[in-house]
C-alpha positions in Angstrom: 15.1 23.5 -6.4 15.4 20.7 -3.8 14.7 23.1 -0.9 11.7 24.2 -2.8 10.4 20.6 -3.1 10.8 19.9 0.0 9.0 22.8 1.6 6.2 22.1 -0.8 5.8 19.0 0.8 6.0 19.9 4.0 3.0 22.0 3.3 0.9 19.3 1.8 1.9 17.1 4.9 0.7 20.1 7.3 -2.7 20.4 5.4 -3.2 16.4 5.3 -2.6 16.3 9.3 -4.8 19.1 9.6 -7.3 17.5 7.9 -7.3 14.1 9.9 -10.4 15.4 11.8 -11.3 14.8 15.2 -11.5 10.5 15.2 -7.7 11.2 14.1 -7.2 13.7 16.7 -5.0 11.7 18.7 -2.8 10.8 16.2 0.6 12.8 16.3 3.9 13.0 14.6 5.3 12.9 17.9 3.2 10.6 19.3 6.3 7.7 20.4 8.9 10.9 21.5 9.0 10.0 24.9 8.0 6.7 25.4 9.7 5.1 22.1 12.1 7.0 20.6 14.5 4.9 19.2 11.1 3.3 17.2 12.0 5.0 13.7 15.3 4.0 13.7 14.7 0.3 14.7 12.1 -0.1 11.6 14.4 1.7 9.4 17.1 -0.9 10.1 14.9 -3.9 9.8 13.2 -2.7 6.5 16.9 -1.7 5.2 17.9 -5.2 5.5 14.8 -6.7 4.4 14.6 -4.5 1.1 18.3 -4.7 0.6 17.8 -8.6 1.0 14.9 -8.8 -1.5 13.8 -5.7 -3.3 10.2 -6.8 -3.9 9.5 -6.9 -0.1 9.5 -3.1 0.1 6.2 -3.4 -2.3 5.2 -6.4 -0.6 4.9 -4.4 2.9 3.6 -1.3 1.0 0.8 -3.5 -0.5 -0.2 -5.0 3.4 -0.5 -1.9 4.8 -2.8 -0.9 1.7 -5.1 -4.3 2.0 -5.0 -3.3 5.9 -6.4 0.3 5.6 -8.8 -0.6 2.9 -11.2 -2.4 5.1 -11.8 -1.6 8.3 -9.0 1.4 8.5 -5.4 1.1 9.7 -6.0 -0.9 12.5 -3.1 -4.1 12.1 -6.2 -6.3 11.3 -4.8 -7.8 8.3 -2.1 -9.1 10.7 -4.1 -10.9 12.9 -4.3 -15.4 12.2 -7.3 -17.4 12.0 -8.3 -18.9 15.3 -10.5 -22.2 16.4 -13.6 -19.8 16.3 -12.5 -17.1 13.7 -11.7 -16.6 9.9 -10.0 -13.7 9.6 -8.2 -11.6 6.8 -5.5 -13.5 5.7 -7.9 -16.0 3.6 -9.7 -13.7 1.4 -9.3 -14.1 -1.9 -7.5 -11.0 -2.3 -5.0 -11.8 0.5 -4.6 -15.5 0.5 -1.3 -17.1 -1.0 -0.7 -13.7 -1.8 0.1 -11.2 1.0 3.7 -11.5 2.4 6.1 -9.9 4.6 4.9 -10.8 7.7 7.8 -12.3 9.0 9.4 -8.8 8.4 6.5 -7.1 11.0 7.3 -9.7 13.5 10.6 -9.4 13.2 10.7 -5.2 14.2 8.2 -5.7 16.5 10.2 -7.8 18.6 13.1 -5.6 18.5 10.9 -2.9 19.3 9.0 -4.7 22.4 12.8 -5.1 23.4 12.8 -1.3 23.3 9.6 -0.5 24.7 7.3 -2.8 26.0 3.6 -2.8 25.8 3.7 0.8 23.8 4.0 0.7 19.9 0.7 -0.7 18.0 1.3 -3.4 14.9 -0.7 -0.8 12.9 1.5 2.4 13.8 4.6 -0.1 13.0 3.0 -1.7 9.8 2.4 2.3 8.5 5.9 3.3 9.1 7.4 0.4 7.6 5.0 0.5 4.1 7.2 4.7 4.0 10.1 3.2 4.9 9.8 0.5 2.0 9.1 3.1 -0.7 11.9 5.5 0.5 14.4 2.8 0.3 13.2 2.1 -3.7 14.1 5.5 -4.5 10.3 7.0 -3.4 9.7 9.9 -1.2 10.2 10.4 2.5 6.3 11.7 4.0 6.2 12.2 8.3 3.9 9.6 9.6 1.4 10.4 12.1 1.5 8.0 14.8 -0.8 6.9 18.1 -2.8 4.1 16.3 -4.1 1.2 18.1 -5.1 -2.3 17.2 -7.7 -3.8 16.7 -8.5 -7.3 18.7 -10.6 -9.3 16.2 -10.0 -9.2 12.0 -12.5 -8.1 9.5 -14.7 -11.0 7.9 -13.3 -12.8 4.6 -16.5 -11.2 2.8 -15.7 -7.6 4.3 -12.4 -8.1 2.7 -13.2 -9.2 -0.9 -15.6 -6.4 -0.8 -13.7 -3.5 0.0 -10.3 -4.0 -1.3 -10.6 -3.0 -5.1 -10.4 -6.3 -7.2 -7.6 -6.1 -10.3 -10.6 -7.0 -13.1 -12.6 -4.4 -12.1 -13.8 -1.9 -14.3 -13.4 1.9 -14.2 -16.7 2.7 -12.6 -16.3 -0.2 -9.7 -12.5 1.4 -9.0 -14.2 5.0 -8.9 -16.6 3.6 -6.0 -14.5 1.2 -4.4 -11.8 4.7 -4.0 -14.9 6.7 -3.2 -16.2 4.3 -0.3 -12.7 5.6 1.2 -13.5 9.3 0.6 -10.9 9.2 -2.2 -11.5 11.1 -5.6 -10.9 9.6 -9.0 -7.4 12.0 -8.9 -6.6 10.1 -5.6 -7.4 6.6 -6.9 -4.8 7.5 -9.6 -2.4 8.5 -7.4 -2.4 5.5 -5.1 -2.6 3.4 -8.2 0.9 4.4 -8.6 2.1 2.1 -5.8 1.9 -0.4 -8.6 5.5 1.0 -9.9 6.9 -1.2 -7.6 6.4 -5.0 -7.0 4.6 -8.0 -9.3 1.6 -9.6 -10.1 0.6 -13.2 -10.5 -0.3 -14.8 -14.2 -3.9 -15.6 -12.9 -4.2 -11.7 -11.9 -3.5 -10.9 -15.7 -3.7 -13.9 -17.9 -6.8 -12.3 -19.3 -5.7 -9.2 -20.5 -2.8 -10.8 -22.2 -5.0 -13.1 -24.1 -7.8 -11.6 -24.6 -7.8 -7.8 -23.9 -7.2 -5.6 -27.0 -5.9 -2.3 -25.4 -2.8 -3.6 -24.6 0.3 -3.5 -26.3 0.4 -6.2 -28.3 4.8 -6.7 -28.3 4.5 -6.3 -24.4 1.6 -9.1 -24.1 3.5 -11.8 -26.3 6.5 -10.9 -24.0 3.9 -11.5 -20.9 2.5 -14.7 -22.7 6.1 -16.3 -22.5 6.0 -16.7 -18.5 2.2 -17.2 -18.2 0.5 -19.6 -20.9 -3.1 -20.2 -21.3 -2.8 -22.6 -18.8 -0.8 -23.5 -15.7 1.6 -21.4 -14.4 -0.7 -19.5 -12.3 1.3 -18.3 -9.4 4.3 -16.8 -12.1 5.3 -13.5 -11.3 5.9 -10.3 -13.7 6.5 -7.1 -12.4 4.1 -4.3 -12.8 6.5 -1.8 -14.0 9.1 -2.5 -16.5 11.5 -1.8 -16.9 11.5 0.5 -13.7 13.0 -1.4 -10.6 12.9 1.9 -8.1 9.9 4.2 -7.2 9.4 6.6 -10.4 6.4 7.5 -12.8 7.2 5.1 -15.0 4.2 3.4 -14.2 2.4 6.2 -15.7 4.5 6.3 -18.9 3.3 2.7 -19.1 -0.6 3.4 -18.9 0.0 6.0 -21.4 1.8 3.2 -23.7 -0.6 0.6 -23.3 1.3 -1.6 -20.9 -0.3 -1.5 -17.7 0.1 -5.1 -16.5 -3.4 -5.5 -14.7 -6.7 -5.1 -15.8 -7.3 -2.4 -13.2 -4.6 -0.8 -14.4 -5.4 0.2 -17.6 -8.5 1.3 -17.0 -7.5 4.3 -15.3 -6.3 5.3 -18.9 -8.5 3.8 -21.2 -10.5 6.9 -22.6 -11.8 8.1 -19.0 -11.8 11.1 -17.0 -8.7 10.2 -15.2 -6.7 10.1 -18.7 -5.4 13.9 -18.0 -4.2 12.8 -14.5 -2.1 10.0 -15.6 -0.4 12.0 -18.4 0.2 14.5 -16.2 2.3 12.3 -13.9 3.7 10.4 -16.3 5.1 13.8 -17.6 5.8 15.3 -14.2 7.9 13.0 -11.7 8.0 15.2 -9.2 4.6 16.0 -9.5 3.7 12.5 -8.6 6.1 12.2 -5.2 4.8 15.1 -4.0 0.9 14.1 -4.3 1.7 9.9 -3.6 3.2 11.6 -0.1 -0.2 13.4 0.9 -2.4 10.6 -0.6 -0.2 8.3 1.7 -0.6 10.5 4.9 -4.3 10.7 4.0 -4.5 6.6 3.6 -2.4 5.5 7.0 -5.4 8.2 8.5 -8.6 6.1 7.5 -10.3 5.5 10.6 -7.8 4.7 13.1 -8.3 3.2 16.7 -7.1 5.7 19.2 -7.2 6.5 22.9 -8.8 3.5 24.6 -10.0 1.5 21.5 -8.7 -1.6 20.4 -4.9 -2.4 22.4 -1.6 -2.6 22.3 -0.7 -5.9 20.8 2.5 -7.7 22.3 2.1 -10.3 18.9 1.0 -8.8 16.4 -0.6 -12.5 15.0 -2.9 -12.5 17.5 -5.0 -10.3 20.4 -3.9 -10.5 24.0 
């Protein structure tokens, strides 16, 4: 059976690399072989200790590389700090006082400038580390493709809040947001399903807690306890309980009534995506195998390649 899993996935890998299309066509899964190959091992060791240190941070880094995809593509923007002259990503409102693990990039980049100077892009290492984070919470194991470039200068605060889905958004803004991506509804389930892993703040959910009926109503008074009606805001509670590894419990959730966010629920709230949930909240392996190919499919949107963008030696700022 595990044999068999694993050669399905292989063959959704091979079809989601075929179908990178030519602006991915210098991506690779051998792409650092000769010129970096000790790369995968040095971000395995620095996201081992890092997740090992603080479980959380493996959804925190799986998050970043999510918020950096979702706007201009998987470019290492999100990385990038506000200069004299530029606002970049990191203030948005759906990044600021929110988005961590930085410290964790910085630290395997150095290690691998050490390595190889001047050759491995923040975005190539920002993708492998967001698969390395998930495998280490009990997730699957997808091949990344590699080659990515970064980009020299973030996207705008307002190209940020209006591309990365907001958590009180309603089912037909989600379907659009996902769609702007080239993402189906199915897809947009399926990446939701990062959300088994990591927390939320009270301000994120406060609403649904209080005033949101299809919710379950023992699991909001649980919720209320840690985030009242007021203060509080920056209280955490994990969007899948009791789960604390990579599973579909998220989706055994939905179908319960407790998803913790807004945005959440709505993608089983009497909508055309009900049947997907259920399915993967019935079928574990079902889920692995399509959050893989999704996640190939994601760390492909719109990459810099070739002679785009460069090779940053910081990955805070361009060179």
């Amino acid at each position: 059976m595990a044999s068999s899993s694993s050669s399905i996935i292989k063959i959704l890998l091979l079809v989601a690399a075929i179908a990178i299309g030519s602006a991915n066509a210098q991506l690779s899964w051998d792409f650092y072989e000769s010129s970096c190959p000790d790369l995968q091992d040095i971000v395995r060791e620095v996201m081992t200790d890092a997740v090992f240190g603080e479980r959380r941070m493996g959804a925190s880094i799986l998050r970043m590389h999510f918020h950096d995809c979702f706007v201009h593509g998987c470019d290492g923007s999100v990385l990038l700090d506000d200069t004299s002259s530029v606002t970049g990503e990191k203030g948005a409102a759906p990044n600021r006082n929110s988005l961590r693990g930085f410290e964790v990039i910085d630290e395997i980049k150095t290690q691998v400038e050490a390595a190889c100077p001047n050759t491995v892009s923040c975005a190539d290492i920002l993708t492998i580390a967001a698969r390395d984070g998930v495998e280490l919470l009990g997730g699957p194991r997808w091949e990344v493709p590699l080659g990515r470039r970064d980009a020299r200068n973030p996207a705008t605060p307002a190209e940020v809040n209006s591309n990365i889905p907001s958590p009180f958004s309603d089912f037909p803004d989600l379907v659009r947001s996902f769609a702007a991506k080239r993402f189906s509804a199915r897809d947009m389930v399926i990446l939701s399903g990062g959300h088994n892993i990591g927390f939320a703040q009270c301000f994120l959910f406060r609403n649904r807690i209080y005033n949101e009926t299809n919710i379950n109503s023992t699991y909001a008074a649980g919720l209320q306890a840690n985030c009242p009606r007021t203060g509080g805001d920056s209280n955490i509670a994990p969007l899948d309980v009791p789960s604390a590894v990579f599973d579909n419990n998220y989706y055994k959730n939905l179908v319960n009534r407790r998803g913790l966010l807004h945005s959440d629920q709505q993608i089983f709230n009497g909508v055309s995506t009900d049947s997907v949930v259920q399915h993967f909240a019935n079928d574990g392996a079902a889920f692995r195998r399509a959050f893989s190919e999704t996640m190939v499919r994601m760390g492909n949107l719109s990459p810099l390649t070739g002679t785009a963008g460069e090779i940053r030696r910081n990955c805070h700022r361009h060179n």
